[in-house]
C-alpha positions as CSV (number, residue, x, y, z in Angstrom):
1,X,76.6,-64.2,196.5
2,X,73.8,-64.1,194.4
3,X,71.7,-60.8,193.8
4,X,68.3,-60.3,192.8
5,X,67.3,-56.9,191.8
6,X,63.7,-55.4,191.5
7,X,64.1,-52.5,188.9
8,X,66.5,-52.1,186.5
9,X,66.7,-48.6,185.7
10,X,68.8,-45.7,186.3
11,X,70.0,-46.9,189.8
12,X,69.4,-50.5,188.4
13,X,71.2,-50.4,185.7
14,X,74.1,-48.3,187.3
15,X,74.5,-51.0,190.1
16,X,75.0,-53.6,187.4
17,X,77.9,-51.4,185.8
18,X,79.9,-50.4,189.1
19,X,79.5,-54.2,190.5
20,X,80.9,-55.3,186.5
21,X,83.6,-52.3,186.5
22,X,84.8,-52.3,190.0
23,X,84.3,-56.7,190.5
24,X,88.2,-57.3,191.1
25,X,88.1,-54.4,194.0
26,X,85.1,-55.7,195.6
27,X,86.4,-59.0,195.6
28,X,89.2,-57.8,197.2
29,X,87.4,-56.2,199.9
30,X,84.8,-58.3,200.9
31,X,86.2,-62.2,199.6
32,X,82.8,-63.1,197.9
33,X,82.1,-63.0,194.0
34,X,78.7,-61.1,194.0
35,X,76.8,-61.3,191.1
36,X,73.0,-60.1,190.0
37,X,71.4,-63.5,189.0
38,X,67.8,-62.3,188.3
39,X,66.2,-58.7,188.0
40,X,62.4,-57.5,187.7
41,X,61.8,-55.2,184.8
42,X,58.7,-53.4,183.5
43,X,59.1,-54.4,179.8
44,X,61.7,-56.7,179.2
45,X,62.5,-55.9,175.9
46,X,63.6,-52.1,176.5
47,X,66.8,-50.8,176.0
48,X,68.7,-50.3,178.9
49,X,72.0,-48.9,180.3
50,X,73.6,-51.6,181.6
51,X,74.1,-55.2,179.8
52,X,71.7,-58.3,180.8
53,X,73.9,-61.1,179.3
54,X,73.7,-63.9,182.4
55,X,70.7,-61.5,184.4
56,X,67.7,-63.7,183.9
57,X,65.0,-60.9,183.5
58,X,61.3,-61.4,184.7
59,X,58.0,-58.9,184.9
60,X,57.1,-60.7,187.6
61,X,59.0,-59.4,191.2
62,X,57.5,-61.6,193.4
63,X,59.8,-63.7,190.9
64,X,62.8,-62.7,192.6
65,X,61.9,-62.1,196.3
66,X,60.4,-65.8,196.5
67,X,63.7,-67.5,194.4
68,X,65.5,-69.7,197.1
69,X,68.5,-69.1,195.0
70,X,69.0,-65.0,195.5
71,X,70.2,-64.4,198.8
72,X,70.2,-60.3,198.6
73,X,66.7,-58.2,197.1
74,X,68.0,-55.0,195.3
75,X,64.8,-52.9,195.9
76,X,65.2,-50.0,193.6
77,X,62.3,-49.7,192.4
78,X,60.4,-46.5,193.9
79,X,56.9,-45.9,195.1
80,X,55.5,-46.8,198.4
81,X,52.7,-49.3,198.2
82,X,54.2,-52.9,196.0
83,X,57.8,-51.6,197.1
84,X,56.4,-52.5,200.6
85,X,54.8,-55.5,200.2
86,X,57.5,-57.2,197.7
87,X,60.1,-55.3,200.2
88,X,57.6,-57.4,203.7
89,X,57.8,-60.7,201.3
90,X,61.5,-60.6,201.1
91,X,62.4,-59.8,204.5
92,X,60.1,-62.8,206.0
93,X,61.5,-65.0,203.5
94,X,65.2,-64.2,205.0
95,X,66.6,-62.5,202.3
96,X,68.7,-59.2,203.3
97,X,67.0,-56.2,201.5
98,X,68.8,-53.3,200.4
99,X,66.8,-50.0,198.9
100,X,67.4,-46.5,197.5
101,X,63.7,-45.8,198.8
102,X,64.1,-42.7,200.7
103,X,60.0,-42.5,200.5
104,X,59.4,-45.9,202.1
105,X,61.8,-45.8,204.6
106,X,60.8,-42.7,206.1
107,X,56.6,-43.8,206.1
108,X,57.0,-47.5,206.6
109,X,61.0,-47.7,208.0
110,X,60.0,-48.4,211.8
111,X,57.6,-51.3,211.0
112,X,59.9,-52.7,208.4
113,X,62.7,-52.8,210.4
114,X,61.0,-54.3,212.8
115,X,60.1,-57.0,210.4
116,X,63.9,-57.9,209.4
117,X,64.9,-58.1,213.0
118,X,62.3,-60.5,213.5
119,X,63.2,-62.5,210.8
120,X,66.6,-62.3,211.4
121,X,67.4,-60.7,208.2
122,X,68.9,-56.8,207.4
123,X,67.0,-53.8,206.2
124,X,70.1,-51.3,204.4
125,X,69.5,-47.7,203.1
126,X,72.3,-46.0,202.5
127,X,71.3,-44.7,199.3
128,X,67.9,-43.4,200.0
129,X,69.9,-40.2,201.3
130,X,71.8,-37.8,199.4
131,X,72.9,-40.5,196.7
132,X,76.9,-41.1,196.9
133,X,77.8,-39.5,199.7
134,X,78.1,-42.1,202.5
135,X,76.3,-40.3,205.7
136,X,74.1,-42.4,207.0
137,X,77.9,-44.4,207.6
138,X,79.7,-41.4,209.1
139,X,76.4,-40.9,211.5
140,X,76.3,-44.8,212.3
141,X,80.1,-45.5,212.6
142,X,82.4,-42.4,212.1
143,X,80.7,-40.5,214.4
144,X,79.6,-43.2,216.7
145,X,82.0,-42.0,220.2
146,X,79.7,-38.3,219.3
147,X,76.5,-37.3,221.0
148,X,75.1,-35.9,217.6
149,X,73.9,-31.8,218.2
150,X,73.1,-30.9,214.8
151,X,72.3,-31.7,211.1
152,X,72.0,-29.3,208.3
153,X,72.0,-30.4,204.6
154,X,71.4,-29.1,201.2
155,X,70.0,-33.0,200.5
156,X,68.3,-32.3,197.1
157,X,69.8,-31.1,194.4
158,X,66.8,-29.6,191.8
159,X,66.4,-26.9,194.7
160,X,69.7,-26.3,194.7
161,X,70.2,-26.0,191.1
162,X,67.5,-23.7,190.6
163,X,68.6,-21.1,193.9
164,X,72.2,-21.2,192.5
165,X,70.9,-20.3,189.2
166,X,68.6,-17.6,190.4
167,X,71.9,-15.9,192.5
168,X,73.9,-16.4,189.8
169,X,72.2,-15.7,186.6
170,X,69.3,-13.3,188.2
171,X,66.5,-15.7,186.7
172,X,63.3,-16.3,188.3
173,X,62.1,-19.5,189.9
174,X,59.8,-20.3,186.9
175,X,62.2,-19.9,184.6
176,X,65.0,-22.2,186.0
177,X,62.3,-24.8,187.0
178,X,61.3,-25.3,183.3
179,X,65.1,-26.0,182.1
180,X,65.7,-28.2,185.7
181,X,63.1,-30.4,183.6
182,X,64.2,-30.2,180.6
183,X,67.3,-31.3,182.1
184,X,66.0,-34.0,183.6
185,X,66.7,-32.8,187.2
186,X,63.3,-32.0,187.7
187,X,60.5,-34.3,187.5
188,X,56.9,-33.3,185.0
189,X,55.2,-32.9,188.2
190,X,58.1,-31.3,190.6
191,X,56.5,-31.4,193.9
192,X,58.2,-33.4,195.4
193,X,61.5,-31.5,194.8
194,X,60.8,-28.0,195.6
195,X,58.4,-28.3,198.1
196,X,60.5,-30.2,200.0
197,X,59.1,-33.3,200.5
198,X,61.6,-35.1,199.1
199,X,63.8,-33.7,201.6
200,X,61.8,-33.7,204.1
201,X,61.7,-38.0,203.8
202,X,65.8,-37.7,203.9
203,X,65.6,-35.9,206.9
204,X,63.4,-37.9,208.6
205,X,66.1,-41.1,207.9
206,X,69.0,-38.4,209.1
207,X,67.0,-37.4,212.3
208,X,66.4,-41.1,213.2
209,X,70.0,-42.2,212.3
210,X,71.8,-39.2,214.0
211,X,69.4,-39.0,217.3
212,X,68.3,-42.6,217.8
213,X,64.8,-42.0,217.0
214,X,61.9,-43.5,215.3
215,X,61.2,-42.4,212.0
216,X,58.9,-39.4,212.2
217,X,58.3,-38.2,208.4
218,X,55.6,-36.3,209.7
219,X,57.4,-34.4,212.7
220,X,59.1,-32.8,209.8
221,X,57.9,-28.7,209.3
222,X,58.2,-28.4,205.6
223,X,58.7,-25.2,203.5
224,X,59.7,-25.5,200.0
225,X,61.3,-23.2,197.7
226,X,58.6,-21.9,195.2
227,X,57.7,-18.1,197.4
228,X,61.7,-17.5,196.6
229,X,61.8,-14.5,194.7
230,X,64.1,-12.5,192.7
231,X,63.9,-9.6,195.3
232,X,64.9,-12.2,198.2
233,X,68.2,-13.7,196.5
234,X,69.5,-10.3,196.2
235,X,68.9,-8.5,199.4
236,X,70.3,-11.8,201.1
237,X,73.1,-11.3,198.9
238,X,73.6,-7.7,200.0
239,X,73.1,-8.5,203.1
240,X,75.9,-11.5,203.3
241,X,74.4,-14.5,202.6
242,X,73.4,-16.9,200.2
243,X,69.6,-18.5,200.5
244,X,69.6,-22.7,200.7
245,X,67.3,-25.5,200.9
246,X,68.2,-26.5,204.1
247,X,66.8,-29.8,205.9
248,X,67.6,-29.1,209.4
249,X,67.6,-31.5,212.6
250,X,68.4,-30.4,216.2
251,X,68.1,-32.2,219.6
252,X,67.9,-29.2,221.7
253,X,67.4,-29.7,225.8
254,X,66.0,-33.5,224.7
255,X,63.9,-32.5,222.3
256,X,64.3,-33.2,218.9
257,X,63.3,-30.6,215.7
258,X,62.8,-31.3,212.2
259,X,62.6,-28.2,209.3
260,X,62.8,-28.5,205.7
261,X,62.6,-24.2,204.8
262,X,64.6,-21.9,202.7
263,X,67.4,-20.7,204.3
264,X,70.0,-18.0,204.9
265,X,73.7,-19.1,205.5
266,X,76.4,-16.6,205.7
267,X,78.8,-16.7,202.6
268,X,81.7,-17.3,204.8
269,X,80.2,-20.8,205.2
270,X,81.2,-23.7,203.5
271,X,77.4,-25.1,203.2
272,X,76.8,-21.6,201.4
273,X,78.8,-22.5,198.4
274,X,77.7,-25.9,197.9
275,X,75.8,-24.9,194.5
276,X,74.0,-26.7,191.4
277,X,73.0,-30.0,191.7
278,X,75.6,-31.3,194.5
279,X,74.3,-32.2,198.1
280,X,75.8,-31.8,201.2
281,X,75.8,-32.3,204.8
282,X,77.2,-31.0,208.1
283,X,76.9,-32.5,211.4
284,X,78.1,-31.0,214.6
285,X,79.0,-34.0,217.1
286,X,80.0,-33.0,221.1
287,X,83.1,-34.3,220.4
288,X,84.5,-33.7,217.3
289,X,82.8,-30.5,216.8
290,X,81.6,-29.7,212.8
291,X,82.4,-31.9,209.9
292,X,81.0,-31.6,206.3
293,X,79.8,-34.5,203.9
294,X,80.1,-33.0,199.9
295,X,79.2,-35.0,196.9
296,X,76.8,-35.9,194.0
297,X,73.4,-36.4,195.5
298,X,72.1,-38.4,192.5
299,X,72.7,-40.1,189.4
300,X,73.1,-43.9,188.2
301,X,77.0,-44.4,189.5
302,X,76.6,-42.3,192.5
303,X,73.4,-43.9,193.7
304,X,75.4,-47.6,192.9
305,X,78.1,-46.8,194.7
306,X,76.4,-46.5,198.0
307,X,73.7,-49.1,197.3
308,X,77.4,-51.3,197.1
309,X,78.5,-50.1,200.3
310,X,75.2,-51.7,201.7
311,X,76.0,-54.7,199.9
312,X,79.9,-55.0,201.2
313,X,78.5,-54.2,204.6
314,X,76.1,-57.1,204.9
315,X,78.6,-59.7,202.7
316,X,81.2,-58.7,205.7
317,X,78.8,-59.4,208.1
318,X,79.9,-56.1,210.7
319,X,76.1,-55.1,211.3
320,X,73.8,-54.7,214.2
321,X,70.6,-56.1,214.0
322,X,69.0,-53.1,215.2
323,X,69.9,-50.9,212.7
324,X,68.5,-47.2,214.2
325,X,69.3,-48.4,218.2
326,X,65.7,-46.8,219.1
327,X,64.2,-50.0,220.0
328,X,65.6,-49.9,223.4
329,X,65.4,-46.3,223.9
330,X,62.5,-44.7,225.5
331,X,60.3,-42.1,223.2
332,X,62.1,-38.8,222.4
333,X,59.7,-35.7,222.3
334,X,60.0,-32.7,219.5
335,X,59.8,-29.5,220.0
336,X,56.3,-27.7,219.0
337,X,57.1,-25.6,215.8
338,X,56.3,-22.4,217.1
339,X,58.4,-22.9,220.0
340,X,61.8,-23.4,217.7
341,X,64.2,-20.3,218.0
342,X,65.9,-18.7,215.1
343,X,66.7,-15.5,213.7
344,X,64.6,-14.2,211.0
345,X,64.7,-12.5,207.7
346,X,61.5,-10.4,206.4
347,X,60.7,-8.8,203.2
348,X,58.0,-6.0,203.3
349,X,56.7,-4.5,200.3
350,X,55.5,-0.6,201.1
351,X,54.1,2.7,200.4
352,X,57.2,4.7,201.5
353,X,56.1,7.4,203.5
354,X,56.9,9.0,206.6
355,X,56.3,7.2,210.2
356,X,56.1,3.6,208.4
357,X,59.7,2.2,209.0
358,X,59.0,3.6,212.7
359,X,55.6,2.0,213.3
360,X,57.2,-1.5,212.2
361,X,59.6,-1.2,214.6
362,X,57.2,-0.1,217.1
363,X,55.9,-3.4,216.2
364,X,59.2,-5.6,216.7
365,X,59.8,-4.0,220.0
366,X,55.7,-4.9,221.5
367,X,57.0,-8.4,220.6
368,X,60.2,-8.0,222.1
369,X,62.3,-8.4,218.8
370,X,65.2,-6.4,218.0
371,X,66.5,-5.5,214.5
372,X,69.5,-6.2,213.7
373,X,69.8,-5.5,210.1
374,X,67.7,-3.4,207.9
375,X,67.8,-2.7,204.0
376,X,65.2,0.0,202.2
377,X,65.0,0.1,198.5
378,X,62.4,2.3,196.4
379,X,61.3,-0.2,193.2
380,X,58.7,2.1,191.6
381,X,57.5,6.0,191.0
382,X,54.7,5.1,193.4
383,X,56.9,5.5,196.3
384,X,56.7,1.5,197.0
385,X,59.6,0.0,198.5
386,X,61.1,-3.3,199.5
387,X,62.3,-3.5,203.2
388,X,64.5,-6.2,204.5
389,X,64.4,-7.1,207.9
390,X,67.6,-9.5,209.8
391,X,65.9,-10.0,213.4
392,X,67.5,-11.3,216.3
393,X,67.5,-14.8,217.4
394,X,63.8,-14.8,218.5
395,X,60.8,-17.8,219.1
396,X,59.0,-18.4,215.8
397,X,55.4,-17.9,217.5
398,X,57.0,-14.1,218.5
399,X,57.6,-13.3,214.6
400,X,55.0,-15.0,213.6
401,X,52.7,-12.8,215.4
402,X,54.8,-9.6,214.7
403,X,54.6,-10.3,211.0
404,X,50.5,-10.9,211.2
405,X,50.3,-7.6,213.2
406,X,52.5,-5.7,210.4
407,X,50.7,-7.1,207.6
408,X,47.4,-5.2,209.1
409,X,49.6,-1.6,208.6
410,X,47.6,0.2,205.8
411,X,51.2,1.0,203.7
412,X,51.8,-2.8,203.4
413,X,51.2,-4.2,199.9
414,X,51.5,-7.5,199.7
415,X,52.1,-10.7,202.0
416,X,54.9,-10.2,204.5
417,X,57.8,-12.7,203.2
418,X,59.7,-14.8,206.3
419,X,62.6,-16.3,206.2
420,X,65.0,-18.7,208.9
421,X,68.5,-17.3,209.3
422,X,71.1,-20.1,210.2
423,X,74.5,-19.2,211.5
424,X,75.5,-22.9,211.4
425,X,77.3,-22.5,214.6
C-alpha cells in the first residue's frame, strides 16, 4: 500500500515514525505493508524529524496526487485554499484522502465529501479533532446503537493551558499567553486558539458526526477566552467551579446548538480537572448515558496515531461511503442563539453603597431571573466592589437584557462580565 504524503512536518514527519516504529503491529492488524513512497515538502533540503531514506521528496504536490503509483494522499498540510484543490485533485483521481485539516473540513467538508462519494473514493479525518484521542470513532462506531444528546469538550489545549495556569498560579491571561508561545503552544498570531475558532472548526466536525448534520462552521456561537480575568477564576473558584473552554453541541427538541464560550463546570466534574494542554470530550448518548474521551490533543505522535487509524480503517476496507449519514436525512434546524437556555454567571464592578445590590435584583426579578448565588467583595478604599452573580437556568435573550438594563445603573463601573454555567448533566 503505497502512501503519498503532502507535508512533511510535525504531523508529517510523526506519521513516518509511528508507521516505521509500530510496522510489525500494523501489519498485523490490517495484512498490508504500508509504506510512504513519495512526500511534498517546502524546501527539500531542511532538516527534519523523521528519516527520508526510500521517501522520494518533491516541491511539487500535484506530484504526488497525480502519481498512478500512490494509492493513499496524506494531506497534512494546513491552510484552506491549495489543501482544497490538491485535496479535489486527489479525490477525482481515486485516491483515498486522509487529513488532519480541522479548518477545511469544517468550510469545505460537505462539498468534498460529496466529491469522494462520487468518485468512489474516501474522505478520513480523524485527526482534524482533538489529535490522539479517537472520537470521531467512538461517535461513528462505539456509540452508533445511541441517539447522541450532548457534546461538551475542552478540544484545544493553548486555552486550556493558559486557564489552568491562571487558577493555579494566579497569573493573568497576558502573561500566560506570552510563555504558551514561547512554548510553542501558542502560535505568533494566537487567534485562532483563544478566540476559539479553532475550536469552534472541531466542533463543527463533532456536531455533524454526533447529530448527522451537515457541516455548519458558521452555526457555531463563538466566545473565546481573552475577557477571562483574574477576578473571574477566583470567584468561580469560591463559588465551586473551575472556568473551561468548552465547545458545546446540543440537539434539544430537533434542534441542534453550537457554542464555543468560557465556561463554568462544577469541580466535582471530571471535565473540570482536565487541565494544561490535554483535551477531552464527553458525550451523553440515550442509551449509554455519559462517557468521557481524555488524551493529548496535539503533538507529532499523537496526531500520527490517529491519522493511522484512518489509514488501517480504509486498508480494512469496513467504511461507509457516506461518511456523516446526512445525505439522506432531511435539513436539521438550530436553535437561534438568544433562544439557548443556560444558567448564568455575572461579574459587576460597583460603587458599594446602600440600595445597589437591591436595585440589581429588582432587575433580575422584571426579567424573571432568580439568583441563586451571590458573592460581594470590596477591592478598593473607594467603596468599589466586585459582585458575582450564579442565576438560574434562564433564556440568554432574558440575561442579556437584564445585564444591558444593569449596566445603565449609575454605581456600575465597568462592562457587566457574563458567563454560561454548565452542570454537564
Amino acid at each position: 500500500m503505497n502512501i503519498g504524503i503532502l507535508g512533511l512536518g510535525t504531523v508529517g514527519g510523526g506519521v513516518v515514525n509511528v508507521l516505521a516504529k509500530n510496522q510489525a503491529e500494523i501489519m498485523r492488524r490490517t495484512g498490508a505493508q504500508i509504506q510512504v513512497t513519495h512526500a511534498a515538502v517546502r524546501d527539500i533540503n531542511q532538516s527534519r524529524i523523521c528519516p527520508t531514506k526510500g521517501i522520494q521528496l518533491t516541491q511539487s504536490p500535484l506530484d504526488i496526487v497525480n502519481n498512478n503509483s500512490i494509492d493513499i494522499v496524506l494531506e497534512l498540510m494546513g491552510g484552506t485554499t491549495l489543501a482544497k484543490e490538491l485535496v479535489e485533485t486527489a479525490l477525482k483521481n481515486g485516491k483515498h484522502v486522509i487529513t488532519a485539516n480541522k479548518a477545511l473540513i469544517a468550510t469545505h467538508g460537505n462539498e468534498l465529501l460529496a466529491l469522494a462519494k462520487d468518485h468512489n473514493a474516501h474522505l478520513l479525518f480523524e485527526a482534524a479533532v482533538a489529535g490522539g484521542i479517537p472520537i470521531l470513532k467512538a461517535l461513528e462506531q462505539g456509540m452508533s446503537a445511541n441517539q447522541i444528546e450532548m457534546v461538551a469538550g475542552i478540544i484545544n489545549g493553548t486555552g486550556n493551558f493558559i486557564l489552568t495556569e491562571m487558577r493555579d498560579k494566579g497569573r493573568d491571561f497576558a502573561d500566560v499567553l506570552k510563555e504558551a508561545q514561547e512554548l510553542g503552544y501558542a502560535e505568533a498570531d494566537p487567534t485562532f486558539d483563544v478566540e476559539g475558532i479553532d475550536a469552534a472548526h472541531k466542533l463543527a466536525i463533532l456536531s455533524a458526526i454526533a447529530f448527522g448534520c451537515e457541516l455548519q462552521f458558521d452555526k457555531v456561537s463563538t466566545q473565546g477566552i481573552s475577557q477571562i480575568s483574574g477576578e473571574d477564576v477566583a470567584f468561580a473558584t469560591e463559588l465551586g467551579y473551575s472556568i473551561k473552554h468548552l465547545g458545546i453541541a446540543k440537539k434539544l427538541n430537533g434542534k441542534i446548538q453550537m457554542r464555543v464560550h468560557p465556561t463554568l463546570i462544577p469541580k466535582t466534574r471530571l471535565l473540570a480537572n482536565v487541565d494544561g494542554v490535554m483535551n477531552a470530550v464527553l458525550v451523553k448518548g440515550n442509551a449509554v448515558g455519559p462517557t468521557l474521551y481524555y488524551g493529548a490533543g496535539a503533538g507529532d505522535e499523537a496526531t500520527a496515531s490517529a491519522v493511522i487509524a484512518d489509514l488501517v480503517d480504509i486498508i480494512k476496507g469496513s467504511l461507509s461511503r457516506d461518511v456523516l449519514g446526512w445525505q439522506s436525512l432531511e435539513a436539521t434546524p438550530y436553535q437561534n442563539q438568544d433562544d439557548i437556555e443556560s444558567i448564568f454567571y455575572l461579574r459587576l464592578l460597583a460603587t458599594d453603597k446602600p440600595g445597589v445590590l437591591a436595585d440589581i435584583t429588582a432587575i433580575f426579578a422584571n426579567h424573571h431571573i432568580s439568583v441563586e448565588a451571590v458573592i460581594q467583595k470590596q477591592i478598593d478604599a473607594q467603596d468599589n466592589a466586585h459582585i458575582a452573580i450564579i442565576t438560574n437556568q434562564v433564556k440568554t435573550k432574558d440575561i442579556n437584557a437584564a445585564a444591558a438594563a444593569i449596566q445603565q445603573h449609575d454605581s456600575i463601573q465597568e462592562e457587566v462580565k457574563i458567563i454560561h454555567v454548565e452542570t454537564l448533566d
